[in-house]
C-alpha positions as CSV (number, residue, x, y, z in Angstrom):
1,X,8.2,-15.1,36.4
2,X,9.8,-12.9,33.6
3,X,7.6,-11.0,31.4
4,X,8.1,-10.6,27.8
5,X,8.2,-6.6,25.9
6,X,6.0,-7.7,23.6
7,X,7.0,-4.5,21.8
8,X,10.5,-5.6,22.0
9,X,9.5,-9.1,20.3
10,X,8.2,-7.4,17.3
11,X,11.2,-5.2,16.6
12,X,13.5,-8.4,16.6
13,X,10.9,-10.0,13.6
14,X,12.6,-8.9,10.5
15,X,10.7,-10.1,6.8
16,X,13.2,-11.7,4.8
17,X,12.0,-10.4,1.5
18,X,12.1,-6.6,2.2
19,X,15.0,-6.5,5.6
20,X,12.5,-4.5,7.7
21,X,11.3,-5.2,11.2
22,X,7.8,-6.5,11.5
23,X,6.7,-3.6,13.2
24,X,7.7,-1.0,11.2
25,X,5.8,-2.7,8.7
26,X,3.2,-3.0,10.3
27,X,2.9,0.7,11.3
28,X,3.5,1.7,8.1
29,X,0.0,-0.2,7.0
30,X,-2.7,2.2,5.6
31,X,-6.0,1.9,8.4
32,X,-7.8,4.7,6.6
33,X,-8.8,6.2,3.4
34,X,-10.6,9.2,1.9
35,X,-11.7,8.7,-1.7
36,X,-10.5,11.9,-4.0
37,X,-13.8,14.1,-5.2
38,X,-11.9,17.0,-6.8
39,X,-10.0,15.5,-9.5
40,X,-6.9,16.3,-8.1
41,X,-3.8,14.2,-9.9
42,X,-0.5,13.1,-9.1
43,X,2.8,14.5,-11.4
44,X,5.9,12.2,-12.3
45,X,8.5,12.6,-14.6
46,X,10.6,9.5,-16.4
47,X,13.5,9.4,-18.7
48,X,12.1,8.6,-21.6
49,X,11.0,12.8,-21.9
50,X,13.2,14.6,-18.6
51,X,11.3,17.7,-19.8
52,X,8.1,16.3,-19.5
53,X,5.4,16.0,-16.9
54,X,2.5,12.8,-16.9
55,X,-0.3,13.2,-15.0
56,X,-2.5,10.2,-13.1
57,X,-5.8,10.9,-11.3
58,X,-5.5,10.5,-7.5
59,X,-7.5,7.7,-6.0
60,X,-7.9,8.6,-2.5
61,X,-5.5,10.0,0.2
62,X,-4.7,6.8,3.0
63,X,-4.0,7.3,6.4
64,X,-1.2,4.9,7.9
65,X,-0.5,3.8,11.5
66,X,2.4,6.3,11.4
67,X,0.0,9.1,10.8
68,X,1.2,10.1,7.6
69,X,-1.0,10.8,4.6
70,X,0.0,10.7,1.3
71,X,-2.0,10.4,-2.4
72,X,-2.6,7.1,-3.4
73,X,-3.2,5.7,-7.2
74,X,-3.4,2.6,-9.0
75,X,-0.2,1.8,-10.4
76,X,0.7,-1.6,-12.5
77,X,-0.7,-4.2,-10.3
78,X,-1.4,-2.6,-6.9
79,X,-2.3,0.9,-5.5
80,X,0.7,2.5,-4.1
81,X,1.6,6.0,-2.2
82,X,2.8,8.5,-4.6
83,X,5.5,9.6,-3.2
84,X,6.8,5.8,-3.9
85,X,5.9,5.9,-7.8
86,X,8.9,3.8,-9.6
87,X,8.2,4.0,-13.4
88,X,9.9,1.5,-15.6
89,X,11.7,4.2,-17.1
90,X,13.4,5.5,-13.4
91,X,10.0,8.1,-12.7
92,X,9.6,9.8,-10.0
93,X,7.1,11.9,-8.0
94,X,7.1,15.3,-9.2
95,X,3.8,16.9,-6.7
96,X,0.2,17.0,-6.4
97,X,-1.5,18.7,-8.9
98,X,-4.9,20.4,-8.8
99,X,-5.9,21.2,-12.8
100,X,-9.1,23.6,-11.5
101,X,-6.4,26.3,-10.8
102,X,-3.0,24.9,-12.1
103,X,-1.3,24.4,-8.9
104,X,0.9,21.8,-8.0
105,X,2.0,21.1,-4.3
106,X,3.5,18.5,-2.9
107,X,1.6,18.0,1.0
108,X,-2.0,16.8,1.1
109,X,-4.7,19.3,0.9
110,X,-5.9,19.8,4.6
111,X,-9.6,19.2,4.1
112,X,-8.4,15.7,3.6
113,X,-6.0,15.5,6.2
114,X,-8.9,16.6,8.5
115,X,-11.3,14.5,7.0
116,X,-9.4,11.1,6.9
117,X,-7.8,12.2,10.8
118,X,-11.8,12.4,11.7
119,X,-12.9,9.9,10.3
120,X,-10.1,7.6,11.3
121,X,-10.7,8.9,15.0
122,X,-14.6,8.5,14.5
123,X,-14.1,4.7,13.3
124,X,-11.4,3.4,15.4
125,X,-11.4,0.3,14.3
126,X,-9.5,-2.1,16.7
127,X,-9.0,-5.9,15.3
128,X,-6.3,-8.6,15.5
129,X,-8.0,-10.3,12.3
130,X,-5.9,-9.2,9.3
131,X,-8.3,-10.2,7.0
132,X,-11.3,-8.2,8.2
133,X,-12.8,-5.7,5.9
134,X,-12.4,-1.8,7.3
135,X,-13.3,0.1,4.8
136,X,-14.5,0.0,1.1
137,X,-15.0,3.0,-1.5
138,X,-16.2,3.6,-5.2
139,X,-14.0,3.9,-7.8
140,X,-14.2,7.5,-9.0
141,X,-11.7,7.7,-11.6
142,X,-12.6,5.2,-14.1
143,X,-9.9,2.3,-13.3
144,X,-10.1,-1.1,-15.1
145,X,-8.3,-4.4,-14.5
146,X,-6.8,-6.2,-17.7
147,X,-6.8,-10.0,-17.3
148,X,-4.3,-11.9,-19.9
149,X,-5.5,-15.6,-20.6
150,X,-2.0,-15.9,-22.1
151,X,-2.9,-19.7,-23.7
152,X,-5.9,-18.0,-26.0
153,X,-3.9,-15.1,-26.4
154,X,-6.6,-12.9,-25.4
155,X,-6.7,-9.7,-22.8
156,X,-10.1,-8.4,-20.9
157,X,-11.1,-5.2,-19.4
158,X,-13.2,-5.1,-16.1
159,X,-14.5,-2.0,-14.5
160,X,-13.2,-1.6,-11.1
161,X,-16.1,-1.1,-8.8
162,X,-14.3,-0.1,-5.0
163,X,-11.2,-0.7,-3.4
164,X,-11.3,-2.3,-0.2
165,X,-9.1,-1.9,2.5
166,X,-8.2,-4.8,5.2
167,X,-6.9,-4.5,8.2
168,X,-3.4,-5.8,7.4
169,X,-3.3,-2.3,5.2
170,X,-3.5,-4.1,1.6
171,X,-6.0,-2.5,-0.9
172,X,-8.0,-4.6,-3.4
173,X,-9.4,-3.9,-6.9
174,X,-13.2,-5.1,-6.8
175,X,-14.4,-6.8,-9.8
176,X,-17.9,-7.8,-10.8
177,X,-18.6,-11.7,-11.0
178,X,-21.9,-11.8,-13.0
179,X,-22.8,-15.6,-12.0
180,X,-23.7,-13.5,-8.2
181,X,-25.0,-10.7,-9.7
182,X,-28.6,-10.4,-7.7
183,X,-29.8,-7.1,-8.1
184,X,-28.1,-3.8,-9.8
185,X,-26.6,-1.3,-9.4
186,X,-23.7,-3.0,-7.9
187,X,-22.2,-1.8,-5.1
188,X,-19.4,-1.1,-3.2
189,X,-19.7,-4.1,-0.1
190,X,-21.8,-6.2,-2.9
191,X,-21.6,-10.1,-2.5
192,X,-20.9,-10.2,-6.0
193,X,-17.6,-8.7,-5.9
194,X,-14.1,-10.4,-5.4
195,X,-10.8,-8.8,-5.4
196,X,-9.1,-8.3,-8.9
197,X,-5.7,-9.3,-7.3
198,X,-6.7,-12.9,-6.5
199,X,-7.9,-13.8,-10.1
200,X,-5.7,-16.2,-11.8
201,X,-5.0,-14.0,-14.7
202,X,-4.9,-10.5,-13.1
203,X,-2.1,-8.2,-14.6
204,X,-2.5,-4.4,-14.0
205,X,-5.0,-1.6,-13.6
206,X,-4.8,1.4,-15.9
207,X,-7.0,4.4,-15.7
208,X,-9.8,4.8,-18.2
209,X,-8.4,6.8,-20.6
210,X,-5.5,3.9,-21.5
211,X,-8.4,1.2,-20.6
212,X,-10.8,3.0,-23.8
213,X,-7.8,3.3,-26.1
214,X,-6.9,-0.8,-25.2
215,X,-11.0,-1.2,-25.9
216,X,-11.0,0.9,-29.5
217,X,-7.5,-1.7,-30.4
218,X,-5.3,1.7,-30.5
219,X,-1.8,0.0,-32.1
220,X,0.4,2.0,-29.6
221,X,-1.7,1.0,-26.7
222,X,-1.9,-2.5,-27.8
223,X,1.7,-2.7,-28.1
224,X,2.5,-1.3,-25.0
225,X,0.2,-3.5,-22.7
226,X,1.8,-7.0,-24.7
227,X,4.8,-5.8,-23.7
228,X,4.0,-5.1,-19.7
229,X,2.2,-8.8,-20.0
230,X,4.8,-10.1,-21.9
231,X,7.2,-9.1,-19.1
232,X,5.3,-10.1,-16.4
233,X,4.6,-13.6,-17.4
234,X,8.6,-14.2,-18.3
235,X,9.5,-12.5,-14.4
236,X,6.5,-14.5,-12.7
């Protein structure tokens, strides 16, 4: 009886919507992450100001299959590396940036790559489930989901509690759902939370410094996030 390369079977599944094998994809998924504690941020530039530099604050550094490491932040609706940022005006990654000492570099800072190496070794997690939950971590820089109920015209801002990695790679926004609130603080790994992506009028998470000017009804602010929800809704 001839055996099948199992191997060989995933290389010939290609995903129609991005061209790529299956298992490229699939090492590329992240299987560990390592929340940022020293306000370190992430540079980009756009074309809207070439001499200009923006700043984000890094959300956690994620390991993938590959054994790469790179920064991760919120960006529009889903947390992506930064070397990957695509800004609607043509950004790009410009580095790492540490403000405590105005340095920018552009590797990971190797008390993280040893941390998220260990703790990824530690934790091996092993699982052909791709919905199980590996790991889950706080928020720590402030991130808020806006939902658009687009028929009342009306846009809300929820605290992000964690993010919560599965074991397909994907990373979800937790929100609070205060009918199963049953005791506070909440959590990270509380029953109460559900992911911000699978809420019917999810749109994008900004960091809190945009979510407080959206919340004091800043005009430039305002105008900006009806146009990002504007667009989404005519492309979705």
């Amino acid at each position: 009886m001839k055996t099948s390369d199992k191997s060989h079977d995933i290389d010939n599944v290609i995903d129609l919507f991005t061209g790529k094998s299956y298992k490229s994809a699939h090492d590329a998924r992240f299987i560990r992450l390592a929340a940022e504690l020293d306000g370190l941020e992430m540079l980009y530039s756009n074309d809207s100001s070439e001499e200009k530099l923006y700043s984000l604050k890094i959300l956690a550094w994620g390991l993938r299959a590959t054994g790469e490491i790179v920064g991760l932040v919120p960006w529009l609706d889903k947390v992506i590396p930064c070397t990957d940022i695509q800004d609607p005006l043509n950004g790009q990654f410009e580095g790492y940036y540490d403000p405590g000492i105005d340095e920018i570099f552009f590797e990971p800072p190797i008390h993280k790559v040893v941390e998220v190496e260990t703790a990824a070794e530690y934790y091996e997690y092993d699982s052909d489930n791709p919905d199980d939950i590996v790991q889950e971590i706080p928020d720590l820089i402030g991130t808020h989901a806006v939902l658009s109920d687009l028929e009342k015209r009306r846009l809300s801002l929820f605290e992000v509690v964690s993010w919560r990695l599965n074991n397909d790679g994907s990373i979800e926004g937790m929100l609070i759902d205060d009918q199963k609130i049953k005791s506070t603080p909440v959590l990270p790994g509380d029953s109460c939370l559900y992911p911000a992506q699978e809420h019917g009028h999810f749109k994008y998470f900004f960091q809190h410094h945009i979510a407080n000017k959206i919340k004091d009804e800043d005009p430039e602010a305002l105008a900006a996030i009806s146009m990002l929800v504007d667009d989404g809704s005519a492309s979705g």
